[in-house]
N, C-alpha and C positions, 0 to 999 in steps of 0.2 A: 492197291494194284501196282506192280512192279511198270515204271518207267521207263523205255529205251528212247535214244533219241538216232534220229536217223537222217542223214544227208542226201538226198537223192535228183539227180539232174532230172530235167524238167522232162526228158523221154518219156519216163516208168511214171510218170505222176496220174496218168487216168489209170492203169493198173494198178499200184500200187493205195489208193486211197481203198479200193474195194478190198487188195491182198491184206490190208492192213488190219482194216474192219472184221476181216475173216480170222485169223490171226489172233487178233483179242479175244474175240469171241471163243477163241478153240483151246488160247492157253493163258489169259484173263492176263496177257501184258500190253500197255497202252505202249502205242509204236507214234511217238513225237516227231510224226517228218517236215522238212523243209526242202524245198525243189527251188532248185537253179540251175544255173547251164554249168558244166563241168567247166569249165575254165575259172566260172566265179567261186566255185567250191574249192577250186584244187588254191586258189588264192585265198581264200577263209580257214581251210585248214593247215595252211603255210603259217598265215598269222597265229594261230594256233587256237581255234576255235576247237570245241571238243563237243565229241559224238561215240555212239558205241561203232554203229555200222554206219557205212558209208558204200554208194551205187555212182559210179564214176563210168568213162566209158574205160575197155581194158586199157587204152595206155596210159590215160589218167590213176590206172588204180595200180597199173606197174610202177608209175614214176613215186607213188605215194608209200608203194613197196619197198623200192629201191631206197627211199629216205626214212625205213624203217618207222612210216604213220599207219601202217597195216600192214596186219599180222601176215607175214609170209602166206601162211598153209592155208588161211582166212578165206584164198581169193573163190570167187567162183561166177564162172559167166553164167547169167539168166537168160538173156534175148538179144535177139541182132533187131534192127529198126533199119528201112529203107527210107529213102527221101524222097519227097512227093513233092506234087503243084496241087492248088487248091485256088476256089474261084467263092464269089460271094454267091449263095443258095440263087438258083434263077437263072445264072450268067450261062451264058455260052460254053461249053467245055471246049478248050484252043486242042489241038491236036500234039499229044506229046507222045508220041508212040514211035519216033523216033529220031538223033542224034539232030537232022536236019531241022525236022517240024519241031522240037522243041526250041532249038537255036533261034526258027523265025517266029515262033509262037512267043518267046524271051522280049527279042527286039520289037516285036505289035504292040507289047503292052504300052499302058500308060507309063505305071510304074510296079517295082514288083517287091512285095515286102521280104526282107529276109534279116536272117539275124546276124549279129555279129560275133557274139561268145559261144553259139551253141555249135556241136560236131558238124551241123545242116551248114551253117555259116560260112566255116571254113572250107567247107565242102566244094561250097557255091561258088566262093568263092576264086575257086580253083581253077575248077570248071570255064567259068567265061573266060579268067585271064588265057587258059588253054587254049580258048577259042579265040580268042582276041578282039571279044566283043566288053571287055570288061571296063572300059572309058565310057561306052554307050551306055550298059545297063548301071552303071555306080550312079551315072550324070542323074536318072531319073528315079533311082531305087531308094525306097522307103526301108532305111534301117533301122530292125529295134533291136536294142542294147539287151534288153532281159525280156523273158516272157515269150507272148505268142506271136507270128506275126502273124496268122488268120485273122486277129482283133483288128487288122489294118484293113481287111475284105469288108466286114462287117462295118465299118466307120466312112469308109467311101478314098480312102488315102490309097489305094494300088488295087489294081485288076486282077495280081497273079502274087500268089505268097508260097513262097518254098520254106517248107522243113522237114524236120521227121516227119512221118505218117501217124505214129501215134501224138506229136505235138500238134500236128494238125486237127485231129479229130477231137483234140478237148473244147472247140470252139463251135458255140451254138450259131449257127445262119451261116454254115459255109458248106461247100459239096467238093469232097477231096477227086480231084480229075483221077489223076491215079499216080503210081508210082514214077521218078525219072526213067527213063529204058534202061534194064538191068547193065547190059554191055558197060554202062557208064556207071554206073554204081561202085563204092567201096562202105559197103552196111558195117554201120556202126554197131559194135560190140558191148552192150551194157554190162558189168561187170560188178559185183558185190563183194567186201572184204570188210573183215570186224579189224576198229582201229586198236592199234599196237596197247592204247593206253584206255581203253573201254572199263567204265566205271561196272554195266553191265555185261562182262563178257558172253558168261551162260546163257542169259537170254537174247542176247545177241548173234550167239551161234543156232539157236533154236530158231531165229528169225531165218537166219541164214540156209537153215536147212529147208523151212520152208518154203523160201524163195525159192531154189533149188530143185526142189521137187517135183513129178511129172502132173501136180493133181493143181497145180497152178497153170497149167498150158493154155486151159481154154480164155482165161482171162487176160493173159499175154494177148494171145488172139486177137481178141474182141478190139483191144484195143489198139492194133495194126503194129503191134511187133510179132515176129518168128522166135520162138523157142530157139 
């Protein structure tokens, strides 16, 4: 069975394990993936770590464009991903339904887990220093480096965990509140492009077309990204 190996930020990882599965199954190539946060990928394929296809957000896969690591004509957007709050299964849901109540529902918590490499992180980032509450929520925020931070809900470390909606929901014993209120929003872009130097081009493109495709939507879905 023909091998691709594939790079994919930690968003697509609850769709793509089942995309991948389907995949094999349809055209008998095994899809080798590894998830991290686009930052730690765009650093691993800087050092020159090698892959057919790689799932960056768009600007990640323009910059990797731009430094001829994927194929120009390659690119193609899959799903947009919104950012959410998420509470441990049981907990109270805080009121995030708008600009205000999310501001004092932030500053209530204990502490609030977020990340630091992934799109949600710098996101979050942004956001409070906008606000000018970002010396209050940093002083008591549980940051994780890689990974999820709903495994900080489930462990007893923070009240309130922000990220993607799809990174949020790969985590057993947690209830996603719902999305940030759109107004404040800027949805990340998740992006696919075959690298310049793909040992498998062809089936690499073949994945890619898949990806692409309208008969993948409802799985996008499921997993709390928009086509």
């Amino acid at each position: 069975m023909e091998n691709i190996r594939m790079l994919s930020t930690l968003g697509l990882m609850g769709a793509m394990r089942s995309l991948s599965s389907a995949f094999e199954a349809a055209h008998g190539i095994h899809v080798d993936a590894d998830f991290a946060p686009t930052l730690a990928l765009l650093k691993r394929l800087r050092d020159g770590e090698a892959a057919d296809l790689v799932i960056l957000t768009r600007e990640g896969l323009d910059e990797m464009i731009g430094e001829g690591r994927v194929a120009a004509g390659s690119a193609a957007d899959l799903a947009r991903s919104f950012v959410g709050i998420a509470v441990r299964a049981g907990q109270a849901h805080p009121d995030i339904s708008s600009e205000a109540a999310l501001r004092k529902s932030l500053l209530a918590a204990r502490s609030v887990a977020c990340s630091r490499l992934g799109a949600s992180g710098v996101y979050f980032a942004q956001l409070i220093q906008r606000w000018g509450i970002a010396a209050e929520i940093n002083a008591k925020a549980t940051i994780v480096e890689q990974g999820f931070t709903a495994e900080r809900l489930v462990s007893g470390e923070a009240d309130l965990a922000v990220q993607q909606i799809s990174e949020l929901k790969q985590v057993e014993g947690i209830e996603v509140v719902g999305p940030i209120p759109h107004d404040l929003q800027t949805p990340a872009v998740f992006s696919a492009g075959r690298m310049a130097n793909a040992r498998h081009a062809e089936a690499a493109d073949r994945l890619l077309r898949y990806l692409a495709s309208p008969e993948v939507v409802p799985v996008l879905r499921q997993s709390g990204l928009e086509p």
